[in-house]
N, C-alpha and C positions, 0 to 999 in steps of 0.2 A: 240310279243313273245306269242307261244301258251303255255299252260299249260292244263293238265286232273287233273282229280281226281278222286278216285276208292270210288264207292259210289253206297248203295242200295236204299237209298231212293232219290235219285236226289236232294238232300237240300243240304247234309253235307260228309262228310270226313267218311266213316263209315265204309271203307270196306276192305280187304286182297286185295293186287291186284290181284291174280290168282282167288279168291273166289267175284271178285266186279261181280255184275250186270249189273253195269253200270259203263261207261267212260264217265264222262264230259270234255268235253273240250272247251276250252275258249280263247281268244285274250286279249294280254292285254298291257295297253300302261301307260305312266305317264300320259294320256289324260283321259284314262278312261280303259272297257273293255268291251266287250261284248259275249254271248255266240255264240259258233258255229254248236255244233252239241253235240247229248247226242246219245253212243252207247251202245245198249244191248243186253245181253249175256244169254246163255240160263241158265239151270239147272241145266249141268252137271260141277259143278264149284269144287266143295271140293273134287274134287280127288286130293288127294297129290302123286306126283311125274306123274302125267299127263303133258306131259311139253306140249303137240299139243295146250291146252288151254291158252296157255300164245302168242301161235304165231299171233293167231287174235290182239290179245290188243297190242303186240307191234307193227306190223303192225297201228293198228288205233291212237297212239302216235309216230310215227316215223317221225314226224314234231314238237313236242313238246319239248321244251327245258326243262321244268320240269312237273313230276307227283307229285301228294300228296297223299299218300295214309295211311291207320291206321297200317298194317304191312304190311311185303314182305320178302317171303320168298327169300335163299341164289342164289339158283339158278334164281330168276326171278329177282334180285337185279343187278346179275350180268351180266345179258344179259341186262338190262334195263339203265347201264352203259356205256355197248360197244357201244349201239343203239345211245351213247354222249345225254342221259335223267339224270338231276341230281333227284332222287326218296327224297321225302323229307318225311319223316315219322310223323305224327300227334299224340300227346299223349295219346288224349280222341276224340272224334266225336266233328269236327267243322262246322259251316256252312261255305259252298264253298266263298257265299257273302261274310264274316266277311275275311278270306283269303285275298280273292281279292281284297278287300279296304285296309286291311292293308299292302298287299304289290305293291298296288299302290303308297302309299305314300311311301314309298322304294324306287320305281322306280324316284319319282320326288326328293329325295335327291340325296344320292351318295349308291348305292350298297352295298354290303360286296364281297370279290373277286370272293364267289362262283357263286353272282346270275349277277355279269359283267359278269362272260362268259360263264353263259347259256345264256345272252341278244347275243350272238357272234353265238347260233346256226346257220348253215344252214348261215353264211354269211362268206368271205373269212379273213382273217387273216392276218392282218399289224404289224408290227414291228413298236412299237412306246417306243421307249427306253426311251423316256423323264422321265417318272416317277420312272424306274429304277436308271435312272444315279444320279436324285436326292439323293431316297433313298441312292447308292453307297456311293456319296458325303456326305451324312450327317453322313455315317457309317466312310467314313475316317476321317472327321472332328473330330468324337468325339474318336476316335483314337487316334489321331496325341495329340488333348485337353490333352486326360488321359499321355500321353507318356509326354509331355512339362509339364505338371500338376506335374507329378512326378521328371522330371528332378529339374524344380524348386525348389520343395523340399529337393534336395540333395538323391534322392529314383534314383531306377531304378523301371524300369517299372516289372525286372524279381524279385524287393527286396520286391515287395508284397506278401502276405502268406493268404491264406485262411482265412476265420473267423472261430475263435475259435483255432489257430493254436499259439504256446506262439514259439517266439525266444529263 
């Protein structure tokens, strides 16, 4: 999976995406990662509502399934969406390494939903119900539990009342 990052000094996370310098970008695997290419941009960066400046940089991540960048503005947020880029925003200036190692070890657990399917970029799309049907299953399950739960009781399931609610 590729990833960039919007960064002036080529170490860290430091920069606006429309206003970065530079584009890092990186491969990265539960194996390891390594860098691919660092793109740079000239001078004329902090025009706001310049959008010509934003078409390079999406062009040069338009294989990368996520950027990290320190802001980003609305419009280049939402063109960096459609481009299927999830934009992940940084609080303070991180370094790129510190990133990359931490979500290397991500990569060799189990995910969170968002970064499975930016791992899905640029690759075709299966239907694999299995971990839905489960989930399903265990949504009826504890259904069906609460409903027989209360039957047992001598309750209906409809003779429940909110908390804080007196009969």
């Amino acid at each position: 999976m590729k990833i960039a990052f919007a960064t002036q000094d080529q170490q860290r996370v430091d920069a606006h995406f429309g206003w970065a310098r530079h584009l890092a970008v990186y491969d990265i695997t539960p194996e390891g990662y390594h860098f691919i290419a660092d793109h740079a941009f000239g001078e004329d960066l902090a025009e706001d509502g310049n959008e010509d400046k934003l078409a390079p940089k999406l062009d040069i991540i338009k294989d990368c399934a996520i950027v990290y960048v320190a802001a980003i503005g609305g419009s280049a947020a939402a063109r960096v969406v459609a481009s299927k880029i999830h934009p992940v925003k940084v609080t303070q200036p991180e370094p790129i390494l510190d990133i990359l190692d931490r979500l290397q070890v991500v990569l060799q657990g189990t995910p969170p939903p968002w970064l499975r399917k930016a791992l899905l970029k640029g690759q075709a799309r299966s239907a694999d119900f299995d971990d839905e049907d489960e989930a399903s299953r265990a949504d009826a399950t504890a259904t069906v539990t609460s409903v027989t739960g209360a039957m047992a009781a001598g309750t209906s399931s409809t003779d429940a009342k909110p908390a804080g609610v007196k009969s």
